[in-house]
C-alpha positions as YAML, in Angstrom:
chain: A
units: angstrom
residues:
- id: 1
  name: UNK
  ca: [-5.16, 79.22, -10.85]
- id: 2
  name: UNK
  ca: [-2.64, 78.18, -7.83]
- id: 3
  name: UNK
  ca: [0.01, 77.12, -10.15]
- id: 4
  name: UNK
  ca: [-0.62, 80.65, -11.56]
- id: 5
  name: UNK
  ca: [-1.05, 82.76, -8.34]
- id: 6
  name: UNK
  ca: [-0.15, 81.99, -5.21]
- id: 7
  name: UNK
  ca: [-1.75, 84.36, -3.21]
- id: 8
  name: UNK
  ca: [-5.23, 84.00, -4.66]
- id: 9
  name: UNK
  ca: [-8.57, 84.39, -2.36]
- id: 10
  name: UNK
  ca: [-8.77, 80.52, -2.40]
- id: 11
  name: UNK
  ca: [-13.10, 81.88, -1.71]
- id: 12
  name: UNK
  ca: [-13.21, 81.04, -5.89]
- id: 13
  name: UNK
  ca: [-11.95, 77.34, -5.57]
- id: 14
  name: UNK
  ca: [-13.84, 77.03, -2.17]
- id: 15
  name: UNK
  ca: [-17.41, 77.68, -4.06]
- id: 16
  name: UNK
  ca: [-16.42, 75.34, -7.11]
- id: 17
  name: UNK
  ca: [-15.80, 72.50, -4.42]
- id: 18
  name: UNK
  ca: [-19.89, 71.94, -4.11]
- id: 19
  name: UNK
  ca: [-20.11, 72.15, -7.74]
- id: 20
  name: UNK
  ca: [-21.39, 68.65, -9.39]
- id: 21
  name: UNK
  ca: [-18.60, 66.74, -11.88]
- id: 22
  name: UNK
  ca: [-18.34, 63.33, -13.60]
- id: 23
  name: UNK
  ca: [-15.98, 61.58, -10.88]
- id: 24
  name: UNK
  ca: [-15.53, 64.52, -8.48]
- id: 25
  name: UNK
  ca: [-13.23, 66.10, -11.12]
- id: 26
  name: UNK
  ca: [-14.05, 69.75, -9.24]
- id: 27
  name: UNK
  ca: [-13.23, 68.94, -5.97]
- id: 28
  name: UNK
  ca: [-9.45, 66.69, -6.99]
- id: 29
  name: UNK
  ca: [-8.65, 69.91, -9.16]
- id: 30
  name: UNK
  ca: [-9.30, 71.76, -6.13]
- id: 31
  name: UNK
  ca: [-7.19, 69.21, -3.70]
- id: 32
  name: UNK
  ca: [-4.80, 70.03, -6.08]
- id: 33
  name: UNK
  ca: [-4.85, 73.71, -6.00]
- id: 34
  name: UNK
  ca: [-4.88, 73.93, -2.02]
- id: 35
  name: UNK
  ca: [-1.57, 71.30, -2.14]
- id: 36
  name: UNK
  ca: [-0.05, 73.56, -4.09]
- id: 37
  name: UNK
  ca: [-0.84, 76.65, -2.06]
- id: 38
  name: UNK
  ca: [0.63, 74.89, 1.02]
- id: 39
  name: UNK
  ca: [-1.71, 76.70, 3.65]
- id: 40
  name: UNK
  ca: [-2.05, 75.53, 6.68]
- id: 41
  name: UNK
  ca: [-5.57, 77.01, 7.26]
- id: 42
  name: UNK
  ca: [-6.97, 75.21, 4.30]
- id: 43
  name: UNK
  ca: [-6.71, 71.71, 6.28]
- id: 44
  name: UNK
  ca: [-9.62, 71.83, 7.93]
- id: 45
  name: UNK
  ca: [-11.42, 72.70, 4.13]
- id: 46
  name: UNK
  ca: [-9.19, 69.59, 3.17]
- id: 47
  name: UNK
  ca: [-9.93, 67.11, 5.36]
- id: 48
  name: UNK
  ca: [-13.47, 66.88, 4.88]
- id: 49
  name: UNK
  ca: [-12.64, 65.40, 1.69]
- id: 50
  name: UNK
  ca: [-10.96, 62.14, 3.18]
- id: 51
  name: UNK
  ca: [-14.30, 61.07, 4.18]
- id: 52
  name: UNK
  ca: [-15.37, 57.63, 2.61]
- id: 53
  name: UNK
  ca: [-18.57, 59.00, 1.70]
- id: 54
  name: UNK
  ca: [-15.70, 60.27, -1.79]
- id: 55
  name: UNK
  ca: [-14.11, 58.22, -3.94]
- id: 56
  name: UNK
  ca: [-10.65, 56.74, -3.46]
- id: 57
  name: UNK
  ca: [-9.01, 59.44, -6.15]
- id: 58
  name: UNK
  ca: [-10.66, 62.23, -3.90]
- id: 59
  name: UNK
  ca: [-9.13, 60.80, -0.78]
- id: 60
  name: UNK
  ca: [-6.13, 60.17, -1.76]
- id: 61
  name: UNK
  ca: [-5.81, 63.66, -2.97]
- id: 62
  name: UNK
  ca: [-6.84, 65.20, 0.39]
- id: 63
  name: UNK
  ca: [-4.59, 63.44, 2.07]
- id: 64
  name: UNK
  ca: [-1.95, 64.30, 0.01]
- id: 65
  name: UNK
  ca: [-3.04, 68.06, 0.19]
- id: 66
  name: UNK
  ca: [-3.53, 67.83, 3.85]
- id: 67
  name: UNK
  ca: [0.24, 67.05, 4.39]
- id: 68
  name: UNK
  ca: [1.13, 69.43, 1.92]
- id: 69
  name: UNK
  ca: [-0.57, 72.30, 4.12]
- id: 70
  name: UNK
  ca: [-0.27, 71.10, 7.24]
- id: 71
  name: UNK
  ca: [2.13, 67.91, 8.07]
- id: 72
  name: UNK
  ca: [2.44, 68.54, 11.62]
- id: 73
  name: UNK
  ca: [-0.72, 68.49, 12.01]
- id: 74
  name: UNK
  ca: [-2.05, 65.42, 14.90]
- id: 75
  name: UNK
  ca: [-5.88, 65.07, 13.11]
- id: 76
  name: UNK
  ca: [-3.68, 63.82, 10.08]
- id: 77
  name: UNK
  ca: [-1.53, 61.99, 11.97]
- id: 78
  name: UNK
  ca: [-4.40, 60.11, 13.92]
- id: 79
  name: UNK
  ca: [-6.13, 59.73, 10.44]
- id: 80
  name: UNK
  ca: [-3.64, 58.31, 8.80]
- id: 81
  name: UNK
  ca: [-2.63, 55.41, 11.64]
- id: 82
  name: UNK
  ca: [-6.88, 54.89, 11.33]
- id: 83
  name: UNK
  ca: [-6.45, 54.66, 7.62]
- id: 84
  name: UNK
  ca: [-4.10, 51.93, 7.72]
- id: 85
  name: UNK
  ca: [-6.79, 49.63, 7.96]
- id: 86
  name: UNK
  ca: [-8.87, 51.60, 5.54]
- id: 87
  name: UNK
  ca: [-11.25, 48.89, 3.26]
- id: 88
  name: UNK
  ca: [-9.90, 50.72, 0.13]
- id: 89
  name: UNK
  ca: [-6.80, 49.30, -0.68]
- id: 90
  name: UNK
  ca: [-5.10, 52.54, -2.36]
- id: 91
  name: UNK
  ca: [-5.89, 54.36, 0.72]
- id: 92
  name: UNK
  ca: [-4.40, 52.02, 3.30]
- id: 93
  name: UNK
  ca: [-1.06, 52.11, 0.79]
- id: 94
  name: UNK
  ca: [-1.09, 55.52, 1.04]
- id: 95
  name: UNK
  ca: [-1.49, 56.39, 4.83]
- id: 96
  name: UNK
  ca: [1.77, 53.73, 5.60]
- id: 97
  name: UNK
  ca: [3.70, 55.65, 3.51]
- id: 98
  name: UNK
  ca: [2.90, 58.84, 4.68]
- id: 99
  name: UNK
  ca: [3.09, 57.64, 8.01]
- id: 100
  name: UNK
  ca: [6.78, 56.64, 7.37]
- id: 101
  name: UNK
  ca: [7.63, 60.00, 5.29]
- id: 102
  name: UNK
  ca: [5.95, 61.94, 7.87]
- id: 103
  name: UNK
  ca: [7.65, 59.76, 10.82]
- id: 104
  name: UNK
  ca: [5.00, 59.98, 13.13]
- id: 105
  name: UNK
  ca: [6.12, 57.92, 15.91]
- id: 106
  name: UNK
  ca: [2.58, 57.19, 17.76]
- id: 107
  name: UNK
  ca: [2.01, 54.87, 14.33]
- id: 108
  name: UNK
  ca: [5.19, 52.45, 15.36]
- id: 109
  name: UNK
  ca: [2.21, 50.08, 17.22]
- id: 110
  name: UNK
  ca: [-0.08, 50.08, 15.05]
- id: 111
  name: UNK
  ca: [2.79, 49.60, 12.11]
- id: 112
  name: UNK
  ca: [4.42, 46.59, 13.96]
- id: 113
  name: UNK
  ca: [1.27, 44.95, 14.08]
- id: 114
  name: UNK
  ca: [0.44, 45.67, 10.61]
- id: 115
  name: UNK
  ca: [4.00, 43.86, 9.98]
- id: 116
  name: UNK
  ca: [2.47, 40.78, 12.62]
- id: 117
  name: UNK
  ca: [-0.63, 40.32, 10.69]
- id: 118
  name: UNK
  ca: [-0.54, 40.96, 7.52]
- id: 119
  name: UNK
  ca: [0.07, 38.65, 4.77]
- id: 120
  name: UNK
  ca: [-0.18, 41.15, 1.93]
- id: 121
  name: UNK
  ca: [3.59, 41.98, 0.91]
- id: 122
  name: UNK
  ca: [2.60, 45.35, -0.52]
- id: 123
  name: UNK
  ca: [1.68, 46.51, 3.05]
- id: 124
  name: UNK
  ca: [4.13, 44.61, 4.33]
- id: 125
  name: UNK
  ca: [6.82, 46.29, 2.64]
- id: 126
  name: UNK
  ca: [5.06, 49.45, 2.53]
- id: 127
  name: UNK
  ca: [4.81, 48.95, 6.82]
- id: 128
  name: UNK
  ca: [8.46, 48.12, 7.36]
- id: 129
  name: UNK
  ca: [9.75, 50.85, 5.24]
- id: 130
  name: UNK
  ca: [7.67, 53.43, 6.93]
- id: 131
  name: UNK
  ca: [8.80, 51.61, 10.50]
- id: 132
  name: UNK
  ca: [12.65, 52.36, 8.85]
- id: 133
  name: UNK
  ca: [11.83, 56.58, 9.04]
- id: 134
  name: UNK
  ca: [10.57, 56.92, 11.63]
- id: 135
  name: UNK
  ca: [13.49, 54.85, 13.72]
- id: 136
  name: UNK
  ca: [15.74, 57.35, 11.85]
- id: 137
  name: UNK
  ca: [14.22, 59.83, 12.98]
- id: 138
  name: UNK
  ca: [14.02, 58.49, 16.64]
- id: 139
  name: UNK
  ca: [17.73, 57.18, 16.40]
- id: 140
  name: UNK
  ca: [18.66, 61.07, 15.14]
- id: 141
  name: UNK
  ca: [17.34, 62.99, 17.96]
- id: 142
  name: UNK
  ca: [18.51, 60.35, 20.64]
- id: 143
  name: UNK
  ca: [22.48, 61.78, 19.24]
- id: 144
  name: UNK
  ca: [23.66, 63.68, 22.39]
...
């Protein structure tokens, strides 16, 4: 329906969300429609779906949504520097990187230590190349 009308009542998908489905099939199809409708007052719908008490697919999708509607936004931000010690493996990948594509600069700490103590390469990688943003971005607005 989103990729079909953008300016839908988003009430429809909202009720659907509740709705029972083999793997939470409802509520990722409707991640998926509010990421595509980009707006910024469906993040606080989204980001009760990042909750562990979902499944990693869910969450992943949320999070994804959530910076699709609102990637300014500081609850995401302080989210995503808490999910980079997440116990789902998937979802710690996933918050670096955002972290890095979203540049959020309060996450260099918690980053650098990630790089410290980590012996997993994929994080370590994923941890130095999100470090690499956001010092662009830092080096970029430091240009007089």
């Amino acid at each position: 329906l989103a990729n079909v009308d953008s300016d839908i009542d988003i009430t429809f998908i909202k009720e659907q969300l509740s709705r029972p489905s083999w793997d939470d099939e409802i509520i990722n199809a409707g991640m998926q429609a509010f990421g595509k409708l980009k707006r910024r007052e469906l993040a606080s719908t989204i980001k009760i779906y990042v909750s562990d008490e979902y499944n990693q697919n869910v969450r992943g999708a949320a999070l994804s949504d959530w910076e699709s509607c609102a990637p300014e936004d500081i609850d995401l931000h302080n989210m995503l520097i808490a999910f980079t010690e997440d116990p789902s493996y998937p979802i710690q990948q996933q918050a670096i990187a955002m972290l890095g594509r979203l540049q959020v600069t309060e996450a260099k700490d918690k980053l650098q230590v990630l790089l410290e103590r980590n012996t997993d390469p994929n994080l370590i990688v994923a941890a130095k190349r999100a470090l690499e943003e956001i010092g662009r971005v830092e080096e970029w607005t430091k240009r007089p």
